[in-house]
N, C-alpha and C positions, 0 to 999 in steps of 0.2 A: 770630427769636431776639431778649431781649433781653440785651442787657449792662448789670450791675447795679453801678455803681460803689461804692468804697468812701466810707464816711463823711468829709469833709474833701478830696476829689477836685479838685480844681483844675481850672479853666476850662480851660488850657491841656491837662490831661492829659483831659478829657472830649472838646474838640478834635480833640485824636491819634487817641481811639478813631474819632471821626467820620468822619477824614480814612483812615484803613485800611476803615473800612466802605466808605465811596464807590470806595477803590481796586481792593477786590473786584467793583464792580459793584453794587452794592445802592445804597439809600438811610437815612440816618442819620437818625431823629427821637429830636433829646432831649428827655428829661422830668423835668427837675428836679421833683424832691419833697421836703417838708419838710429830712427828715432828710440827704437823699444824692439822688444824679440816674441816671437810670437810661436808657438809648439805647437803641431798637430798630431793630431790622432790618427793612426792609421792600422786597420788588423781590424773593425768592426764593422760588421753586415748589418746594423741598425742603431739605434740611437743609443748614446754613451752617456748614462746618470754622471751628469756634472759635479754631483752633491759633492761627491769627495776633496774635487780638484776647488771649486770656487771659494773655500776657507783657506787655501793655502796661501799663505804669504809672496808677497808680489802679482798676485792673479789681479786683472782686470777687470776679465770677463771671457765665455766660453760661447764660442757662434758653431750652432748647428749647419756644418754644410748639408743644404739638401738635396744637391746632385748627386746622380749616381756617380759621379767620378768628384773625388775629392783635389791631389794635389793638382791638376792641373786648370782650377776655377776661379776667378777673381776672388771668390768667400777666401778662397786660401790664404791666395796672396795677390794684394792692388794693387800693384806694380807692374810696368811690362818687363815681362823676362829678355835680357841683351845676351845676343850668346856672342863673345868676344873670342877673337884669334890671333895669333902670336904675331900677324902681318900687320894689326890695329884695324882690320877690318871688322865689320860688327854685323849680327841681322835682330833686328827686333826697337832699336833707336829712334833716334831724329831720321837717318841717312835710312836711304832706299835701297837696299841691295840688287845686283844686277847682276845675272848669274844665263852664262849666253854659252851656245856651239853647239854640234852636231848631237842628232838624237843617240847614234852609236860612233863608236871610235871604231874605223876603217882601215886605219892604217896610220906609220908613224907619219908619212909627209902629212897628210889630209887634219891628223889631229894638231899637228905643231901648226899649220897655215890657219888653222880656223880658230886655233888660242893666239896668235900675232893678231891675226883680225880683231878679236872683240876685246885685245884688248888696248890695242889704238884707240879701238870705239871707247870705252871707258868701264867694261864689264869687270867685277872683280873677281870675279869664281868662273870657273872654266865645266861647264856640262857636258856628260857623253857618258853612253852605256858601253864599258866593256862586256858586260853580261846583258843580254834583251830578251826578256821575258813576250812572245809575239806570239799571238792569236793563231796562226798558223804553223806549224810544225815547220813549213818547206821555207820562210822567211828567214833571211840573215838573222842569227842568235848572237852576233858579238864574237870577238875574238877572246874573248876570257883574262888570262894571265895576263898575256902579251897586249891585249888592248889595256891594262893595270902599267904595264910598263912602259906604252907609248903616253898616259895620261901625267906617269911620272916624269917621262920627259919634257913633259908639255909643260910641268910646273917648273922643272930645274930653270928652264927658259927664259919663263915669262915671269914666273911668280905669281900667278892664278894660284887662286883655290881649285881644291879640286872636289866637285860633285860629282858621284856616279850609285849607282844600284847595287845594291844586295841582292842575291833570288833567294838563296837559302844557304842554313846553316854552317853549310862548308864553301861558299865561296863567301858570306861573311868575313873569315878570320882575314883575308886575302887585301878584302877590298879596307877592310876596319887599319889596316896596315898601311895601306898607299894614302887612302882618302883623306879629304879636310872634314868632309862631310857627310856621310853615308847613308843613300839615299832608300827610302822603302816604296815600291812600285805599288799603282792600286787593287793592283793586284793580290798583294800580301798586305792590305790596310789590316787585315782579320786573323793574319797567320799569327797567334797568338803565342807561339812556342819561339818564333821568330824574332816578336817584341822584346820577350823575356831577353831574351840575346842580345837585342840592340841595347837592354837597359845596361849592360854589362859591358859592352862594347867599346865604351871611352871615348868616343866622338861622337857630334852633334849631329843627330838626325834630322832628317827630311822626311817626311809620313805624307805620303800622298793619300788625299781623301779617295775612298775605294769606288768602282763603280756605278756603282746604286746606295752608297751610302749614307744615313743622316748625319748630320751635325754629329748630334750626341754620338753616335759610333765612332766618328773621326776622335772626339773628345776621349770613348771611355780606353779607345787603341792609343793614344799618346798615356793616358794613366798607365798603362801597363809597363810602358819604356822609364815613366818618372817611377813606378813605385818600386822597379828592379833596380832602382840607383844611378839612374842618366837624367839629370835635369833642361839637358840640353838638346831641344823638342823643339822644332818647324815643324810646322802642320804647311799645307797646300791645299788647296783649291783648283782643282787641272778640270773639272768640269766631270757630269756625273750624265748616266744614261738618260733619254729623253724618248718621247714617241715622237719629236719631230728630226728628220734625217737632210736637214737643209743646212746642219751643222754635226761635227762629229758627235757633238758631247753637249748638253746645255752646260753653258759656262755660269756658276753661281756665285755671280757677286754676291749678294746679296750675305751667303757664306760669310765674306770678308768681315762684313760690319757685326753679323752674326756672334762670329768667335772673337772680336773684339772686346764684346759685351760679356761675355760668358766667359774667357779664360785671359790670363797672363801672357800664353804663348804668343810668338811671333807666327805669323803666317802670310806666306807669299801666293803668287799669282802666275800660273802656267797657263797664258792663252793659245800657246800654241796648239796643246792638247783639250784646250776651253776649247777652239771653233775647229781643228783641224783644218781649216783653210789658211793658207800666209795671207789673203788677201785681208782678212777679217782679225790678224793680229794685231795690229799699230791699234788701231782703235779700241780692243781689248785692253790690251795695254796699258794704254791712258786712262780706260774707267777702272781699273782693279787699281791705277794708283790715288785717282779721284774717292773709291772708295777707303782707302785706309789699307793698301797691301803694303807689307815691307818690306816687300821685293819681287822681282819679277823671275821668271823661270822662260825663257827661251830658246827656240832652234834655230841654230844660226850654221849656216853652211858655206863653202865659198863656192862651190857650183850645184845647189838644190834641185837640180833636178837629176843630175848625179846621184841621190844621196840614196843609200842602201833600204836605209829604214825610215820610214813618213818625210818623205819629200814635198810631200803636197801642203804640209802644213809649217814648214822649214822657210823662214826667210832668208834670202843675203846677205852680205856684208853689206853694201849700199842699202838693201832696207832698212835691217839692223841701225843704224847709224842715225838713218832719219826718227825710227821710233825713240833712239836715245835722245836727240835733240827736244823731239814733243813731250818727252819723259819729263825731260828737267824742268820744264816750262809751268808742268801740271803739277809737279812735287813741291815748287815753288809756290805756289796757288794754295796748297794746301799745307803751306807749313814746313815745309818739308826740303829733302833736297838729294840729288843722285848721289850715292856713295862716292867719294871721291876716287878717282883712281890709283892703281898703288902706283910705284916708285918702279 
């Protein structure tokens, strides 16, 4: 439930409402906004008798959220969530964030050459798995530590953010340390014990939608990270299994405009692992920003067919470049516009 105070509500009478919520047994999280501050309920498996809270001084009014996941649903809160960084970059605004490089970090030349690349091209966050969670035991798994430590160099450099993958609990503390951003593979969209970690973690995640999963799963696995005490929650859309094999992954837009409607969060667009093909990326691309993505998630390599892990689905730096060109063009089209690049 939330409780929606009135305009001019006073700290003490917001208070009050908090201290009858706890007395019920629940938990009170306020949320001041602009205009007026609005309290939610959270710690109930069903519906919350209002009677007590709507005579209380400054109340509103009390909206039954009816999703299974509450803080992360527009009932919550109608706003879009901006998750802002100490460089003035942003994901979830007006600006498109663009978040580009290799699928794994290989080595220190290979990741410092592919963060110069994108970010000439205009990319503001720098991608690469030091840890890779792969379908195959015998496939490159990342260099670990040392790939943490060539990403860190990459950033001293350039000044990218930096995005990379968590696998589990103890190579979390590691990566929660280097990272701008700390990414969750779809692999662990479900690892539940995982979440609880990320909620606790202190930087803003990356939740990749799991491989066969709904909407609403993607939605109730980001509740887990908001309701451990991390508000700062990108969801993804990387493409979900399909019975047709003429693409790696059916890529779901449709997703985009989806969680749009349904939650607050920011949520970007990984075409590269949408189609597994580079051919069939640009044009990805384009429609995930045509639909409403606020940002894009790509593999960018400076010799792709080189590249250790999913090269078939990795563009160039000259591809790269050109999708950033059609990028700006469609963002502009809909309002919108490529993040600018840093300094």
């Amino acid at each position: 439930m939330l409780v929606v105070m009135r305009r001019g509500a006073t700290a003490e009478e917001v208070q009050q409402v908090c201290d009858v919520i706890e007395e019920m047994g629940y938990q009170a999280r306020p949320m001041p906004g602009a205009g007026r501050t609005s309290v939610g309920v959270v710690g109930n498996d069903g519906r919350v008798d209002a009677s007590r809270i709507i005579p209380l001084a400054g109340v509103q009014e009390c909206i039954h959220v009816t999703k299974p996941y509450k803080q992360v649903s527009r009932e919550w809160k109608a706003d879009h969530t901006v998750i802002t960084f100490a460089n003035g970059a942003s994901i979830g605004g007006t600006d498109v964030a663009v978040m580009a490089g290799p699928c794994s970090v290989e080595g220190e030349t290979e990741i410092l050459e592919a963060a110069r690349a994108v970010k000439a091209v205009g990319a503001g966050f720098l991608r690469g798995g030091a840890y890779k969670p792969r379908s195959s035991p015998y496939s490159f798994q990342g260099l670990g530590l040392k790939g943490l430590e060539f990403l860190a160099c990459a950033r001293d450099e350039t000044g990218l953010l930096i995005i990379t993958e968590a696998m589990d609990p103890e190579g979390l503390a590691a990566v929660s340390e280097m990272a701008d951003v700390v990414q969750l593979g779809a692999r662990n969209m479900q690892n539940y014990s995982l979440l609880k970690l990320l909620g606790k973690c202190g930087k803003p995640v990356l939740l990749k939608r799991g491989l066969s999963a709904t909407i609403q799963e993607l939605l109730l696995s980001a509740e887990y990270i908001l309701d451990a005490g991390n508000p700062d929650v990108i969801l993804c859309e990387r493409g979900i299994r399909s019975f047709d094999t003429s693409t790696r992954n059916c890529f779901d837009l449709a997703a985009i405009a989806v969680v749009h409607q349904l939650s607050h969060l920011p949520i970007v667009a990984d075409p590269s692992h949408g189609t597994g093909h580079r051919a069939y990326v640009p044009s990805m691309a384009r429609a995930a920003i045509a639909a409403g993505a606020d940002g894009l998630l790509i593999e960018v390599h400076p010799t792709p067919e080189r590249a250790l892990s999913d090269g078939a689905q990795t563009v160039s730096v000259t591809e790269f470049e050109a999708i950033m060109k059609d990028a700006s063009i469609i963002a502009q089209a809909v309002g919108r516009r490529l993040a600018p690049a840093i300094a």
